[in-house]
Structures are given as C-alpha cells and as structure tokens.
RODO-2510 file (C-alpha; in nm, 4 decimals, decimal comma):
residues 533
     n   res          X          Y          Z
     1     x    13,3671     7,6982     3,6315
     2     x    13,5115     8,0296     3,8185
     3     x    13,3055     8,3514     3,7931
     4     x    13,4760     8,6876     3,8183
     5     x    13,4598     8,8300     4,1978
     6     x    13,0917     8,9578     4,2743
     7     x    13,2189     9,3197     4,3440
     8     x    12,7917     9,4524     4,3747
     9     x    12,7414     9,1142     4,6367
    10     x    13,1200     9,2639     4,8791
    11     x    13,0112     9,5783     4,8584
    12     x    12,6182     9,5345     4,9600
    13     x    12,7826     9,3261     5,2448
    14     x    12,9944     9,5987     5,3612
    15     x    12,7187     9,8544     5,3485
    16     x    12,5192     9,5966     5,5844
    17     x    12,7837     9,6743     5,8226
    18     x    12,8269    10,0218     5,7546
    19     x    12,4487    10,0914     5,8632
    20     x    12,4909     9,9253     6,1844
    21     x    12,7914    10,1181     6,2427
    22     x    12,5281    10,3840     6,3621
    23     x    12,3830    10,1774     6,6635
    24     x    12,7797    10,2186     6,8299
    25     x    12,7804    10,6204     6,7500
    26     x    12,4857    10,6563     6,9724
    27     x    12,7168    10,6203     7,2740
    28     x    12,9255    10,9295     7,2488
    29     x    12,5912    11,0798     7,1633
    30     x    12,4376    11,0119     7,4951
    31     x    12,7645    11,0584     7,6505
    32     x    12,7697    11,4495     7,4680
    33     x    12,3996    11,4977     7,5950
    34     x    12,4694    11,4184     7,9336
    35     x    12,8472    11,6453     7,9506
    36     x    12,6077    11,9383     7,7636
    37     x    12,8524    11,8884     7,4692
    38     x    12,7845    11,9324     7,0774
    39     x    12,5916    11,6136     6,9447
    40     x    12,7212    11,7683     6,5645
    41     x    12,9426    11,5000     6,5403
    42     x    12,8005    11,2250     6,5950
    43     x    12,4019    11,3344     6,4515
    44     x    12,5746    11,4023     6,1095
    45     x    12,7924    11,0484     6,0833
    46     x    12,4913    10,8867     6,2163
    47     x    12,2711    11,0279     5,9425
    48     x    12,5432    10,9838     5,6407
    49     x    12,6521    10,6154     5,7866
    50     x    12,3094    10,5175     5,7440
    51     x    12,2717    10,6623     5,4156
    52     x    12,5565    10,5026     5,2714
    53     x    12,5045    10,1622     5,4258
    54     x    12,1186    10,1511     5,2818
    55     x    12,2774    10,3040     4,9783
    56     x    12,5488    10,0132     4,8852
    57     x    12,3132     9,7641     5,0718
    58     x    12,0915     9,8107     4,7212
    59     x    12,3220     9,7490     4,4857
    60     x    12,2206     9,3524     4,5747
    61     x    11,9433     9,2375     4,7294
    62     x    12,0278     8,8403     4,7683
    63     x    12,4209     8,8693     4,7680
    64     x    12,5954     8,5380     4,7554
    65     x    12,8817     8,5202     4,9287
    66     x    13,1747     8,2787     4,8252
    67     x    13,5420     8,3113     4,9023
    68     x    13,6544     8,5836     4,6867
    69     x    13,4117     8,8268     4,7651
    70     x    13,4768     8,7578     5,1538
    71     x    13,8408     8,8755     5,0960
    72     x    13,7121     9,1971     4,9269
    73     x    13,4288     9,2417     5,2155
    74     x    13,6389     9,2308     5,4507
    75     x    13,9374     9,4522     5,3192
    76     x    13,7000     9,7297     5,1998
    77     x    13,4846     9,6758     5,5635
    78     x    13,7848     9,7959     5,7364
    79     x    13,8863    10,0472     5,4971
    80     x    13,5042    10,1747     5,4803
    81     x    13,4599    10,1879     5,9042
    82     x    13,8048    10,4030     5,9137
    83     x    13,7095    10,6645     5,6770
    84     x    13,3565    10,6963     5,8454
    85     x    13,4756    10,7070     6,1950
    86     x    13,7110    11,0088     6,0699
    87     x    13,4549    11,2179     6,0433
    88     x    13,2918    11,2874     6,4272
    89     x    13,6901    11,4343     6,4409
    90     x    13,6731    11,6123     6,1196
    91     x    13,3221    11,7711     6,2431
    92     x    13,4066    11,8777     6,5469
    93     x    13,7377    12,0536     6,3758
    94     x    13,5748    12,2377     6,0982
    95     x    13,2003    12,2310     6,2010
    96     x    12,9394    12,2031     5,9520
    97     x    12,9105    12,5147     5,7105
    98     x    12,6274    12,7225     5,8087
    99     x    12,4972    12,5351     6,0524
   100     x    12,7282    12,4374     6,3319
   101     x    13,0488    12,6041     6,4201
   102     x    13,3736    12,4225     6,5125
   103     x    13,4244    12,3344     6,8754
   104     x    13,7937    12,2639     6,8744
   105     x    13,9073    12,4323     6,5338
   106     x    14,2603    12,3891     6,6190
   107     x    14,2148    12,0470     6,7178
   108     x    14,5444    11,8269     6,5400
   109     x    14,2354    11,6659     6,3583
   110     x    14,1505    11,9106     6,1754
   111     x    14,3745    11,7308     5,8888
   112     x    14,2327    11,4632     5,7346
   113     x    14,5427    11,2951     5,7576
   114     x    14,5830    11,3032     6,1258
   115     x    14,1768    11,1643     6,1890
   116     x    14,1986    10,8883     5,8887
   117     x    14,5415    10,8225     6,0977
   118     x    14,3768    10,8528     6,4146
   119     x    14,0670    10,6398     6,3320
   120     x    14,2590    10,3585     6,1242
   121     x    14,4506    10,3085     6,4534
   122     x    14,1370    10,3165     6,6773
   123     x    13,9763    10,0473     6,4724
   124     x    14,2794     9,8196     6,4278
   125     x    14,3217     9,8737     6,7766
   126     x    14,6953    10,0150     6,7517
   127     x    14,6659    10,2789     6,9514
   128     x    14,9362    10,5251     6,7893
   129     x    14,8259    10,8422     6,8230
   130     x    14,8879    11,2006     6,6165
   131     x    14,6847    11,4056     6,9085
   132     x    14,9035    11,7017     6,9842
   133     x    14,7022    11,7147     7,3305
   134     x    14,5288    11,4505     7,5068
   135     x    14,2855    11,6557     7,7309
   136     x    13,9027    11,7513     7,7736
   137     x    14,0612    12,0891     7,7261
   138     x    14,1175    12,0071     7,3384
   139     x    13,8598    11,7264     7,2528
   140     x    13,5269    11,6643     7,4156
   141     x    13,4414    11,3722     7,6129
   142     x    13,2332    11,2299     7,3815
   143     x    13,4763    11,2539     7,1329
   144     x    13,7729    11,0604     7,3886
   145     x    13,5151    10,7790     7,4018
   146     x    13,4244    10,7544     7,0721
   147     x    13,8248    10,7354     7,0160
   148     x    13,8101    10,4456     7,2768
   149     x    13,4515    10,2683     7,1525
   150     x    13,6588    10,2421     6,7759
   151     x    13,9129    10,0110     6,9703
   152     x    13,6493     9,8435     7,1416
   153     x    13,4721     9,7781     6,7814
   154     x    13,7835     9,6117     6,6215
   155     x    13,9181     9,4377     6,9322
   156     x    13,7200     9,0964     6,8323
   157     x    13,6648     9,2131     6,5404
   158     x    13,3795     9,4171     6,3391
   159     x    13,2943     9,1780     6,0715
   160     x    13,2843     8,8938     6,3275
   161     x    13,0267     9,0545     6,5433
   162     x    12,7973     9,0960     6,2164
   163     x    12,8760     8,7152     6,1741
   164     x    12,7070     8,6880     6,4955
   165     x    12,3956     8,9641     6,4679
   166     x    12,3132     8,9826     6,1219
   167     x    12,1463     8,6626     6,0085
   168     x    12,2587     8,7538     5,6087
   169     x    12,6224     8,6667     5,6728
   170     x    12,5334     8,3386     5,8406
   171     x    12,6550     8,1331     5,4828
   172     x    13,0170     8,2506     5,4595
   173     x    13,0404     8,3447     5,8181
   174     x    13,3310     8,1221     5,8846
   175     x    13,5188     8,2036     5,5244
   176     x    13,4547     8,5871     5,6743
   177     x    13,5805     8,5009     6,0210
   178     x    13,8901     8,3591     5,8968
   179     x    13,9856     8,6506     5,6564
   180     x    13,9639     8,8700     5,9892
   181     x    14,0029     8,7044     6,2966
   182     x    14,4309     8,7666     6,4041
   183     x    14,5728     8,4350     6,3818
   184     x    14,6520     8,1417     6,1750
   185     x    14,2751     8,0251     6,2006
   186     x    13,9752     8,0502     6,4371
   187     x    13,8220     7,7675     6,6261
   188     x    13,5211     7,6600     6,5452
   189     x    13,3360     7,6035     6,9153
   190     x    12,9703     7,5491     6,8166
   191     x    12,8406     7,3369     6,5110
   192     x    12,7022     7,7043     6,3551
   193     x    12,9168     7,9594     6,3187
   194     x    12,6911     8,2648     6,4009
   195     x    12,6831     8,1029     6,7882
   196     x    13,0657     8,0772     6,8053
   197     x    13,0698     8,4470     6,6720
   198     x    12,8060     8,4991     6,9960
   199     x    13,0558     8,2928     7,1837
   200     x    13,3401     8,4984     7,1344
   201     x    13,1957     8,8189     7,1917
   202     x    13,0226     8,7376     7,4713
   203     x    13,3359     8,6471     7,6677
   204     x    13,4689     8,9771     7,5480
   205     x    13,1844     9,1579     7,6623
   206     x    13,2143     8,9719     8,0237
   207     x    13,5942     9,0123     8,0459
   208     x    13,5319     9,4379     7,9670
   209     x    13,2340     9,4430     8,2079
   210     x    13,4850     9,2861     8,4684
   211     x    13,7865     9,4960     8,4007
   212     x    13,5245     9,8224     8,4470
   213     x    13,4086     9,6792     8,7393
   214     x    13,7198     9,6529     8,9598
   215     x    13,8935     9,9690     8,8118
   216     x    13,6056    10,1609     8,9380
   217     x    13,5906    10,0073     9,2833
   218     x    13,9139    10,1484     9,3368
   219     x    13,7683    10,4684     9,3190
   220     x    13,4828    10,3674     9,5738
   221     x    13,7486    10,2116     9,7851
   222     x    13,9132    10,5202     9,8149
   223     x    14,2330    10,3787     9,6677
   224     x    14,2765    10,5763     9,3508
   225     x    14,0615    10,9023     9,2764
   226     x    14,1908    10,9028     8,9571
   227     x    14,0452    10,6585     8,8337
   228     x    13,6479    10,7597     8,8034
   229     x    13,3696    10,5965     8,6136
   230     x    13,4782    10,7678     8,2407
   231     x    13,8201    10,6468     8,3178
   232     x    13,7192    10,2861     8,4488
   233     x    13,4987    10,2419     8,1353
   234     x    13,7509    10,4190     7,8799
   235     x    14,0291    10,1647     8,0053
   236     x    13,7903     9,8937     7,9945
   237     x    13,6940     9,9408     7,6875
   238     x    14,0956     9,9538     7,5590
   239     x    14,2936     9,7004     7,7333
   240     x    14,0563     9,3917     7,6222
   241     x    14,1028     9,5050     7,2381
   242     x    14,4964     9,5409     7,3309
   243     x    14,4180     9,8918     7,1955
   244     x    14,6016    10,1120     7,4695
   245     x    14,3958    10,4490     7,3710
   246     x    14,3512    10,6089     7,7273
   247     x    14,1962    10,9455     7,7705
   248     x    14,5039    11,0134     8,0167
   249     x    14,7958    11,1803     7,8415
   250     x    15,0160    10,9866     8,0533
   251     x    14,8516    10,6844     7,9899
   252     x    14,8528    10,4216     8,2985
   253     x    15,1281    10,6107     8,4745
   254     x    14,8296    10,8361     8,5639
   255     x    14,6477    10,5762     8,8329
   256     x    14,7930    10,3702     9,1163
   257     x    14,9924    10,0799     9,1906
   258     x    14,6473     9,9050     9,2457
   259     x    14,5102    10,0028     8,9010
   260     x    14,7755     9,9145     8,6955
   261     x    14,8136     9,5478     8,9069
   262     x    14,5116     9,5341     8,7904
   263     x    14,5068     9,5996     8,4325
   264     x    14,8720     9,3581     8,4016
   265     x    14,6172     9,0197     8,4291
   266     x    14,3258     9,1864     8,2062
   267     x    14,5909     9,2633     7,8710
   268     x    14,7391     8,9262     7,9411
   269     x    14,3790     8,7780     7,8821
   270     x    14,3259     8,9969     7,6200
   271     x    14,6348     8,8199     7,4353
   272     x    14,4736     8,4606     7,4814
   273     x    14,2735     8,2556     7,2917
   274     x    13,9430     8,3862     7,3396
   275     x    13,8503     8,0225     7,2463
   276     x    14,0129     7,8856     7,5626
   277     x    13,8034     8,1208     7,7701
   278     x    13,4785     7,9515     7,6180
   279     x    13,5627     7,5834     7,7232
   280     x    13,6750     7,7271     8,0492
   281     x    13,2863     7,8727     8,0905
   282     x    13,1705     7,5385     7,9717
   283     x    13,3120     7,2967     8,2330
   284     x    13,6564     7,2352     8,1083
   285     x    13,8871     7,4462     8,2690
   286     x    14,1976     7,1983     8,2657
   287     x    14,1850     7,3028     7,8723
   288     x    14,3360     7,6155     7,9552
   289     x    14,6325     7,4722     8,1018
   290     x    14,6753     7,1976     7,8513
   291     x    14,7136     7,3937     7,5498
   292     x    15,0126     7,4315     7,4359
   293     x    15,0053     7,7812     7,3033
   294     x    14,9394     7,9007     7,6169
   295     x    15,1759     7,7694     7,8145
   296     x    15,4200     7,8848     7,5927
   297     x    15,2588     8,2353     7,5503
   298     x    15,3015     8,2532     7,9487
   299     x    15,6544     8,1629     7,9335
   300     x    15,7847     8,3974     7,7223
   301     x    15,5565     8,6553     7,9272
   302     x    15,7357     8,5451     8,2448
   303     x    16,0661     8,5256     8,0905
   304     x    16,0704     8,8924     7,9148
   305     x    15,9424     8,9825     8,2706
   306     x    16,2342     8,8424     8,4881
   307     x    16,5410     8,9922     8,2614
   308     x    16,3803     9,3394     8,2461
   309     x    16,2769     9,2828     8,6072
   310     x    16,6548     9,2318     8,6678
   311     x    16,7630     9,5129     8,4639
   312     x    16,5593     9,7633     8,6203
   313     x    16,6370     9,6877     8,9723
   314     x    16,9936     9,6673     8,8512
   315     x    17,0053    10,0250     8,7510
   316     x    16,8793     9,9595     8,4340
   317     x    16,8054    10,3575     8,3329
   318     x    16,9258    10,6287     8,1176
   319     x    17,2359    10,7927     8,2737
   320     x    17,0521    11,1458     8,1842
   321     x    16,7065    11,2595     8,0413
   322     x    16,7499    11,3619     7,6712
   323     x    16,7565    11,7082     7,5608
   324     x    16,3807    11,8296     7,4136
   325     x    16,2743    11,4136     7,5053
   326     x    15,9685    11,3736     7,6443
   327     x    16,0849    11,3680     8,0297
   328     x    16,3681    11,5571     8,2538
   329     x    16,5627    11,5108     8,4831
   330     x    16,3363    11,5292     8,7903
   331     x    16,1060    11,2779     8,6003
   332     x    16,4154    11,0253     8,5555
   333     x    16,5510    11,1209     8,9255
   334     x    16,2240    11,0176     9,0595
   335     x    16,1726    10,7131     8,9144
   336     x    16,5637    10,5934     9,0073
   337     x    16,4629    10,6213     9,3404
   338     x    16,1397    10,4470     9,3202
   339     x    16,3069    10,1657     9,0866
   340     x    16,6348    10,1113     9,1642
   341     x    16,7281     9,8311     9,4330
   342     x    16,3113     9,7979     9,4833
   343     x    16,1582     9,4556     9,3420
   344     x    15,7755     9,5603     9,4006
   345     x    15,8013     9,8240     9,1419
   346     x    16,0748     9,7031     8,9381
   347     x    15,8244     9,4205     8,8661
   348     x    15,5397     9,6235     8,8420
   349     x    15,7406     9,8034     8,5776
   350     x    15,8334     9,5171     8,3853
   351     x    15,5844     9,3192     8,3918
   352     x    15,3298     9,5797     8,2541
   353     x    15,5242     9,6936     7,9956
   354     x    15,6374     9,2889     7,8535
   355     x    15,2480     9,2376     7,8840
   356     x    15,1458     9,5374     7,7002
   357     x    15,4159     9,5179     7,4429
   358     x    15,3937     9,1239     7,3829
   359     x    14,9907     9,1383     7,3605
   360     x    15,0444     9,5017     7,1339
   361     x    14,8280     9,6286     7,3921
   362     x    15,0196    10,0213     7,3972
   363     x    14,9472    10,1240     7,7252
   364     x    15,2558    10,2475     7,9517
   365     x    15,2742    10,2859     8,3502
   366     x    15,6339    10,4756     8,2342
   367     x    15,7737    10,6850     7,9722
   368     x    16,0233    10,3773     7,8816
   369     x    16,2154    10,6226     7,6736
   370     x    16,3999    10,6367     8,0307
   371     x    16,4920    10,2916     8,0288
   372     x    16,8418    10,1834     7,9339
   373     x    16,9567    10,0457     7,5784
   374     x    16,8988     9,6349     7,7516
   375     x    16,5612     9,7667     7,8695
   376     x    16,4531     9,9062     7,5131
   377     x    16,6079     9,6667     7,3010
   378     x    16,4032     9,3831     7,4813
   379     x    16,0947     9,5855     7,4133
   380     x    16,1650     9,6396     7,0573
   381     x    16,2428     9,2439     6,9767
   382     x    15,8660     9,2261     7,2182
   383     x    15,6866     9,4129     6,9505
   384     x    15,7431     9,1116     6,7182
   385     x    15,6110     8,8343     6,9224
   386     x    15,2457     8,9785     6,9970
   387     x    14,9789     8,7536     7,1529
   388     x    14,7343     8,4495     7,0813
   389     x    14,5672     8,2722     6,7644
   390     x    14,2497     8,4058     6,8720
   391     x    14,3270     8,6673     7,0350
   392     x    14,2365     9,0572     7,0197
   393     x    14,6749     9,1195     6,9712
   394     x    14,8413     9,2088     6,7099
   395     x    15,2207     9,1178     6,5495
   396     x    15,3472     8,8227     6,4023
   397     x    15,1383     8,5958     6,6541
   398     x    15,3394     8,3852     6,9510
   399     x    15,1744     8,0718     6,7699
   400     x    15,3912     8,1320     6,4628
   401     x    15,6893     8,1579     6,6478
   402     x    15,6168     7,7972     6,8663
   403     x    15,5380     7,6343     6,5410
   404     x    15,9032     7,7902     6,3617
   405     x    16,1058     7,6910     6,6560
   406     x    15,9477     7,3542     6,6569
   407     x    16,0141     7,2841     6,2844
   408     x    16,3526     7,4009     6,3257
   409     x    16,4002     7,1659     6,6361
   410     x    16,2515     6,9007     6,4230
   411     x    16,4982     7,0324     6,1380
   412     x    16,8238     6,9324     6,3276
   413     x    16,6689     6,6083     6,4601
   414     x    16,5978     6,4852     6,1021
   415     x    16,9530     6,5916     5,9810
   416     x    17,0699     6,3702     6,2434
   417     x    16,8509     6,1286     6,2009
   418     x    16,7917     6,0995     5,7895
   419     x    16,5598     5,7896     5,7960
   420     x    16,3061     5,9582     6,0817
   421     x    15,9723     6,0605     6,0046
   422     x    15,8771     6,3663     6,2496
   423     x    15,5920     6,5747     6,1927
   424     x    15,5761     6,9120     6,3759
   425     x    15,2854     6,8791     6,6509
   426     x    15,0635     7,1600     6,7630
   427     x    14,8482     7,0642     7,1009
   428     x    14,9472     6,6779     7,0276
   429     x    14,7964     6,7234     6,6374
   430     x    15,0519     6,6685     6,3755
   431     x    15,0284     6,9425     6,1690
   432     x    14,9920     6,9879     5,7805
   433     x    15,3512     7,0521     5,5747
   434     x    15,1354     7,3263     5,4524
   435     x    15,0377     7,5236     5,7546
   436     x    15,4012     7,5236     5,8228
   437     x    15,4832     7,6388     5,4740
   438     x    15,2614     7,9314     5,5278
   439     x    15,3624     8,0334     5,8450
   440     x    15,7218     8,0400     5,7113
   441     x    15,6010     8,2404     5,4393
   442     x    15,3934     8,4624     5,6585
   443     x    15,6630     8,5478     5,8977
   444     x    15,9225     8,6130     5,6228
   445     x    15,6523     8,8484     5,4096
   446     x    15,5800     9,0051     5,7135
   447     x    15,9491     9,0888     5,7928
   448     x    16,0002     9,2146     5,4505
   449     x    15,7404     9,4253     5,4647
   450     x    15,8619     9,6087     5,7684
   451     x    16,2363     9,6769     5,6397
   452     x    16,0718     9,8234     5,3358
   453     x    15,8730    10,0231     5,4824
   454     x    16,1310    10,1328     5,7589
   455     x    16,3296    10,2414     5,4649
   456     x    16,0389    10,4009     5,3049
   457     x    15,9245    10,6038     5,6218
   458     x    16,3285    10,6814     5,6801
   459     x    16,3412    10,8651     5,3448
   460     x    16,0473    11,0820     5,3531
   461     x    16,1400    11,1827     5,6993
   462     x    16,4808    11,2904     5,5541
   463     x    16,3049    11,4755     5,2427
   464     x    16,0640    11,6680     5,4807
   465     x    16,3301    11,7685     5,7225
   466     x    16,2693    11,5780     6,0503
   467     x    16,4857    11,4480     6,2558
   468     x    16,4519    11,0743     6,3822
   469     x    16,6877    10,8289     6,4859
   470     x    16,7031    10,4459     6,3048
   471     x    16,5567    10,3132     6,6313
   472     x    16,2791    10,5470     6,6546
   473     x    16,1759    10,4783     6,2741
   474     x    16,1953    10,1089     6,3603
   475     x    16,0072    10,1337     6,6333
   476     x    15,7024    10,3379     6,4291
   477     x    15,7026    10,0798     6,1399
   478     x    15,7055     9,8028     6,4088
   479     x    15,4513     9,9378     6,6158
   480     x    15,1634    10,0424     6,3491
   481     x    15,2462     9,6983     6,1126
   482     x    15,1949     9,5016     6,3965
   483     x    14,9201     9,7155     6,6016
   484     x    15,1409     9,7864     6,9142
   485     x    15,0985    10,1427     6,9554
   486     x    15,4114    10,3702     7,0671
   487     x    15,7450    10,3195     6,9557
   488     x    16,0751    10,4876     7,1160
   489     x    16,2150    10,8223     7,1151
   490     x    15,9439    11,0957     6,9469
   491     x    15,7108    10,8262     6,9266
   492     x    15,7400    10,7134     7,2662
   493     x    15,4126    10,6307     7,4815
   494     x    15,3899    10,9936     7,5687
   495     x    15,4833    11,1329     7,2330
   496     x    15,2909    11,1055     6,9077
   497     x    15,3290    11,0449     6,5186
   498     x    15,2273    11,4154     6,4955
   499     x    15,5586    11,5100     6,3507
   500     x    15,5628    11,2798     6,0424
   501     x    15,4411    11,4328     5,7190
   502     x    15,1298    11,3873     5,5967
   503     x    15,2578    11,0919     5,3208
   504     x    15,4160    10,8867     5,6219
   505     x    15,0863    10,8800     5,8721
   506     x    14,8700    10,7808     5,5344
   507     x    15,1295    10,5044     5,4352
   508     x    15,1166    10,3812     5,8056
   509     x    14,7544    10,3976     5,8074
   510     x    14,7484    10,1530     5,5156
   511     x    15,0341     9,9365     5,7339
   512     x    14,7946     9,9292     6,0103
   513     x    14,5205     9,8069     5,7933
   514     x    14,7021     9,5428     5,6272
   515     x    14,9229     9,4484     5,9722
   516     x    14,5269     9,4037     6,1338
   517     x    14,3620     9,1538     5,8397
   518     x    14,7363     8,9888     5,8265
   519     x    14,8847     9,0927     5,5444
   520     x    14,7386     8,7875     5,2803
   521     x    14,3953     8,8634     5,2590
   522     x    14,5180     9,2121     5,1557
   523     x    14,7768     9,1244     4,9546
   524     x    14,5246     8,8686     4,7231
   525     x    14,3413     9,1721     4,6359
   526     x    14,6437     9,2784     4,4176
   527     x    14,6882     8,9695     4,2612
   528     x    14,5814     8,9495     3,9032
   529     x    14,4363     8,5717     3,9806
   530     x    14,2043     8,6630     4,1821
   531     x    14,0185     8,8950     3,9641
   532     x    14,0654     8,6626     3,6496
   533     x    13,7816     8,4573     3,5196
***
C-alpha cells in the first residue's frame, strides 16, 4: 500500500547535506586569512549552515528513504545549497549590522537577485554570470574562489558525494544518484553504491589535481606568467565541472597558446563518462575506445571542429565590430590577422570553443561575438548537444541524440522492411522500447521548455525596456536550461545577464535548476500523483 511522501525523512536528508556544506566554506576562509581579507563571509554562513543543517537534521532521526522522498531530497538539496551559498556575496555587500561593515557595498551582488543568480549558476555549474566587474578590485579573492569551489561542488554532483561520505544515505544511494547524476542513468561500477560514488569522485579529484598541475608549470616554465597558482587552481577547479567561472574577466583569452592547448583535452574529459575513466584505472583501457558513446561524442567534437576550423581560416569574421558590443575594431583587426589564412590558431580557436560549447563548459579563448553568422550559428545548434551520460556537462546529452538518430535509422529500415524485427542497440545491448520512449519524450519536453521560456524571457525584456535581439534571447534561455554559460550578443562570454530584470535572472535561476536535475525529477514534484496516497 503507498504512503504519502515522507516530507520530515527529505528534508532531515537535505539538512545532512546542508551541515557538511560548512567543511567546503572553510577554503575561502583560509584563502581570506592568508590575502588579510574579511573572514565575515564565510564565519557567518559557516555558523548559520550548520545551524540549519542540525536544525532540519532533527526533524527525523531514522529517515527512511524510498523513491519519492529521493526526488524531493534532491530537488530541495539543490534549491537549499543555492540559497546558502548566496549569502558569503550578500555579506560581503551589505555587511553584518553592527558588527561588520560592507567590503564591496556596490558590489552587483548586493541584490539578492543577482547572488541567488550568481550562486544557482555556480552550483549547476553554468557559469552565466550577472558580475558587472570581474576583478580583485570589486570582489575579494576569497570570494572569486568560493564562486569557483560552488562549480567544483556540483560538477559530479553534491548529493552524490554524500552518497559516498555519509554512511546514512548508503540505502537509496543509487535511487539518489540517479535523480541527480546528468544523463539517462549512472553505471553502477562496484557491487555497493557508496564505493562507485568514491569511484567517481575520485577520478574527478585526480583529473582537477592534474589539470592544476600542468597549468601551473607553465608558470614555472616561464611560458605564461599569467597563469599563477590562484589562477591554475581556479581553472582547475572549473573546467572539470564544465563550469567555465574564471576569475579572469576575459576568461581563457587571458593565458597563452600553451594554457588554453591545455585546457581543450581537460573539458573534453570533463564531457566523458566518468565511468569510462574508472575501467580505464582498472586495467581495461580498450573500454574507452569501444564504447560507443564515445566514439560518437568524439566525432561530432572533431566534426564541429573542422567546419568552424574552415570558416575561420576562411575569413569567417564580422565585417565590423558592433556599435556599444563588447569589442572594437582594434580587437576584431587583431584577431583577423592572427586568424585569417593561419591553421594553428584557427584550430586553436575552434576547437576550444566546439569543446567548451558541446561539453557546456563556458569558457572562451575569444569574444565569439566577432565571429561570423556560420561561426555563431554552429555554436548555437552546439549548445544543444552537450556532453556524456555520466558526465559533469550539461544540455540535452550527446547519448540522447545517438540513440534518436539510431531509432530513426531503424525507423526507415522497418518501413522498408515491414516484417523485420530491429531493436535499437546501445554499446551492442538492445535497448528497452521504453528508454527510447523516454528519451523521445525528454528531448521534446526539453525543447518545449526552451521556446516557452524564450518567449517568456522575450516579453519581460520588452516590458522593462531592454533591448535584445531574438538570437541573443535564444542564446540566454539555451545557455542557462542547458548549463552552458554565455550566450551571444549582451550575453556574450565577456558580457553578463546583468541587464535583465530582476523577474528574468530569478526565472533563469529556476531554468538552471531544473536544466541541472533534468527536467523530470523536477517536474514529478508538481504532479498531483506523486503526493497522493
């Protein structure tokens, strides 16, 4: 007989994780007693996240945890960890009455719009941004890398690393993992699912060490000055979550050729099966190759590389820089003469950008507002692909689309051929009529969401005055529903969603949210069946 949902049992599991959230906040802390900065923000979240989590924790000591209340544990998790990591931005804006004063009181987070915006984005590893100055001039660094550490949190995912450390969520772990982990499902690589939780993480944790490690010997090499230890751990810490949050305010364009080489292979990883990387580490690397996914995931990547590859070295670039855009006409005469009729940059170029866009990773090496219509338009149709089953990316997920244009291959066979039996195959498994039922319906609920929301976000920027093109509010709805960052035009990679009133950036926020626990687990929670009897 079904039970209503255990609301006291979700939310004593989400105050578990709550209360742990304050182990991560002691980073920035050390970081703003080292720098000499104000601890403020981070002392008084640490103090109320604890407070809260014990507090909710009580309301039930044994909870027991079925599949309803993992749904509502993990929607209200994510909701729970953005509001509390607004409020290190929120303190540092408006200091604490009486007893600390503000250190950046004119700091674009001083609305609580802009830091639920900014930290919903952190978390979900989108990497939009409403900071009206990225600089240490406007925002500590202990603040930038708490900004960075959210990404880092949600990259593989914060209810999946208290799968694997908190021995209470051990029964329901995988019903948990599934409700948050990107993808159509999550491989199950050890017989208990608290060590494949460890097994996960820890080749997240390896890949990030990695990543910090070479950026920074660049700067001991002497190759690139720019790119110190804050800046090798800050990029570290946002490329393997695809998260794209740099401290930079011209993102990768900032470093050298070297760095962003570099980074390319590290986002491309980040948009893989983390799965893969585990038998790799356990003696069978020719898994990597065989799976399917993969292989198809690097073909598309290689593909979207060579046209825009072409295009660029074509000529492929604005004819002039916009008026009041977010470059001139020294910035776009530059980079003609560093692009144009020159493959080693024109592929640098290219492939970056088709890695960062496909795995919704953000970053930029160039303001791509100064590419030409081909050059855009290939990005925009990128932003829908995104990366892995598995993987720390965001979008509709490339497995989706393998699996669609296999059914539809098998489609026209079968019309052909009326007496043949073909099931659509996944890896050499047949695969369940109802896997590709829900993908189908996945993929179209997630396109419907995104024209109504597009027409949504189009309105209210008519009603409160601003200005935006239909490909710049396409771009915005494509790039916070499915976690990619910057869009085109204002909300370019060196712009911001700064200009948008504050009803758009909170009805984004929520499309982040739901675009991060894909859409359904959401969605249920609205659903008058699951809360009946």
């Amino acid at each position: 007989m079904s039970v209503r949902v255990d609301t006291r049992a979700s939310l004593s599991l989400v105050g578990s994780v709550l209360k742990y959230l304050a182990v991560p906040l002691c980073f920035p802390l050390l970081v703003a007693l080292y720098y000499e900065e104000t601890i403020a923000p981070f002392v008084g979240t640490i103090l109320l996240t604890v407070v809260l989590g014990v507090g909710l924790e009580r309301l039930d000591a044994d909870p027991d945890l079925r599949a309803r209340e993992g749904f509502l544990m993990v929607a209200v998790t994510w909701l729970a960890v953005a509001v509390v990591g607004a409020i290190p931005y929120l303190i540092e804006a408006h200091g604490v009455p009486i007893l600390v004063e503000p250190v950046h009181p004119e700091s674009t987070l001083r609305n609580p719009a802009n830091a639920l915006f900014e930290t919903m984005s952190g978390f979900t590893t989108t990497g939009a941004t409403v900071l009206g100055d990225i600089s240490f001039e406007s925002h500590t660094r202990a603040i930038m890398l708490w900004r960075q550490l959210t990404q880092w949190l949600g990259g593989m995912g914060i209810v999946v690393l208290a799968v694997a450390i908190l021995p209470e969520l051990s029964v329901g772990g995988a019903q948990l993992m599934d409700a948050e982990a990107p993808g159509p499902g999550i491989e199950k690589l050890t017989p208990r699912i608290a060590e494949t939780a460890r097994a996960l993480w820890g080749a997240y944790l390896g890949l990030t060490v990695l990543e910090i490690a070479l950026l920074y010997s660049l700067n001991l090499a002497g190759i690139d000055g720019a790119m110190t230890f804050y800046n090798a751990v800050s990029h570290g810490l946002t490329t393997m979550p695809t998260g794209g949050f740099s401290p930079e305010a011209r993102s990768i364009e900032a470093f050298s050729a070297a760095a962003q080489w570099i980074i390319i292979p590290f986002m491309i990883a980040a948009g893989t099966n983390f799965a893969l990387f585990w038998h790799v580490l356990t003696g069978d690397p020719k898994r990597l190759v065989r799976d399917s996914e993969f292989k198809f995931y690097v073909g598309v990547l290689g593909a979207l590389t060579a046209v825009i590859t072409a295009v660029l070295f074509a000529g492929g670039l604005v004819s002039a820089a916009p008026a009041g855009g977010t470059f001139d006409a020294a910035y776009l005469e530059t980079f003609r003469a560093e692009i144009v009729g020159q493959l080693e940059p024109s592929l640098r170029y290219a492939a970056f950008q088709a890695a960062s866009i496909v795995t919704t990773t953000g970053y930029a090496n160039m303001d791509f507002n100064a590419w030409g219509p081909t050059a855009q338009y290939l990005l925009l149709f990128a932003m829908f692909i995104g990366g892995s089953a598995g993987s720390t990316g965001g979008a509709v997920k490339i497995v989706r689309w393998y699996v669609i244009l296999k059914s539809v291959r098998r489609e026209l066979f079968t019309t052909a051929h009326p007496d043949a039996v073909r099931p659509v195959r996944l890896g050499g498994r047949a695969l369940d009529e109802r896997a590709v039922r829900g993908i189908y319906a996945f993929t179209l609920l997630y396109l419907v969401i995104f024209f109504v929301s597009a027409g949504i976000v189009f309105l209210d920027a008519t009603r409160s005055g601003l200005s935006l093109t239909v490909l710049e509010v396409l771009s915005a709805i494509a790039a916070t529903l499915g976690n990619v960052g910057p869009g085109f035009g204002a909300v370019g990679p060196m712009g911001s969603y700064l200009a948008f009133s504050n009803a758009s950036k909170l009805f984004m926020f929520v499309l982040m949210w739901i675009g991060r626990l894909e859409i359904i687990p959401v969605l249920v929670l609205l659903t008058p069946e699951y809360w009946a009897r």
